[in-house]
Each structure stands twice: as structure tokens, then as C-alpha cells.
C-alpha positions as CSV (number, residue, x, y, z in Angstrom):
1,X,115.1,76.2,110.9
2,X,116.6,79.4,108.7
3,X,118.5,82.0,111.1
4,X,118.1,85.9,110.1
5,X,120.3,87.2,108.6
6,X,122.4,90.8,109.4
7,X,122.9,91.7,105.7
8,X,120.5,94.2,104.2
9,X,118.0,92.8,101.6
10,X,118.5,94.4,98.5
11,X,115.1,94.7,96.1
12,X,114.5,96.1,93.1
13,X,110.4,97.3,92.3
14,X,109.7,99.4,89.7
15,X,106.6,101.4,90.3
16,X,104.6,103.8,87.7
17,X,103.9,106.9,89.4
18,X,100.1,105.9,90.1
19,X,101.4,102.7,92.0
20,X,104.2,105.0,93.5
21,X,101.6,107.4,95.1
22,X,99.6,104.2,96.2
23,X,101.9,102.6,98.1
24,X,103.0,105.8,99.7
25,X,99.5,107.0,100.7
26,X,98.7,102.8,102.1
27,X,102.3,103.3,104.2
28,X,101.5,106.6,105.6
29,X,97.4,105.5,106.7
30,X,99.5,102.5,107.9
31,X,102.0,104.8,110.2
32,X,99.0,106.9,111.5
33,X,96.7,103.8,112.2
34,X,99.9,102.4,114.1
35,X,100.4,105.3,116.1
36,X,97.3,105.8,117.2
37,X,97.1,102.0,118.0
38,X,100.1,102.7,120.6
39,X,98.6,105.5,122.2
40,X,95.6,103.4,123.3
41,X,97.5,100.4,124.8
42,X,98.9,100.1,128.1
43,X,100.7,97.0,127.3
44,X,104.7,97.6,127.2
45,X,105.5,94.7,125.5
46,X,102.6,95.5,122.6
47,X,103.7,99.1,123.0
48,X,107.2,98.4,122.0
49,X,106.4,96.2,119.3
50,X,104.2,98.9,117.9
51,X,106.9,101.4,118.5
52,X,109.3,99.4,116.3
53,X,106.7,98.9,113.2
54,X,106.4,102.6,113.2
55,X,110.3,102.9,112.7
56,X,109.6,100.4,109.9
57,X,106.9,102.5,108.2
58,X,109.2,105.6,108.6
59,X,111.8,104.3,106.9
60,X,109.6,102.9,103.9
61,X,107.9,106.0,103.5
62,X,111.7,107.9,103.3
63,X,112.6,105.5,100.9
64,X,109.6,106.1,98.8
65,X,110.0,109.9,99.5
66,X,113.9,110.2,98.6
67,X,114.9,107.6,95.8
């Protein structure tokens, strides 16, 4: 069994700017799907784990915004 680890994964991807807009348009339907996804469950555990994907997809979408 492999243990996480603390240190930040560092990744290279070169994107033209048709994948660039892509990937940024899939994140942000992603975010918005995600979010609406929390608002209709009452589940605090679920909600929580949603809560923390959407920090995910906010921070990709940054990234993608400001090199």
C-alpha cells in the first residue's frame, strides 16, 4: 500500500490553444454541474465531498486562466 504524499505534483502539458479552450470550457461545465449537484443533496458527508471537488475545479480553471 503507497501513502500520499504532501509534496505538490509538478506536470508539465503543453496545450495548443484549441485544446487550451477545451479543457477550460469541460472544467468550468464541470464546476457548474458540481455546484448544482451540492445544492440538491442533503447529505453532509456527500455535500462536503462535493464542496472540496469544487475547490479542485477552481483551482484548475485559475491555473488554466493565469499561466
Amino acid at each position: 500500500m503507497t501513502t500520499a504524499s504532501t509534496e505538490p505534483l509538478r506536470i508539465t502539458l503543453t496545450l495548443d490553444p484549441e485544446e487550451h479552450t477545451e479543457l477550460l470550457s469541460l472544467l468550468e461545465r464541470a464546476l457548474r454541474d458540481t455546484h448544482a449537484e451540492a445544492r440538491r443533496t442533503e447529505a453532509l458527508a456527500y455535500q462536503e465531498k462535493i464542496h472540496h471537488q469544487e475547490a479542485v475545479l477552481r483551482r484548475l480553471i485559475d491555473k488554466l486562466r493565469h499561466p
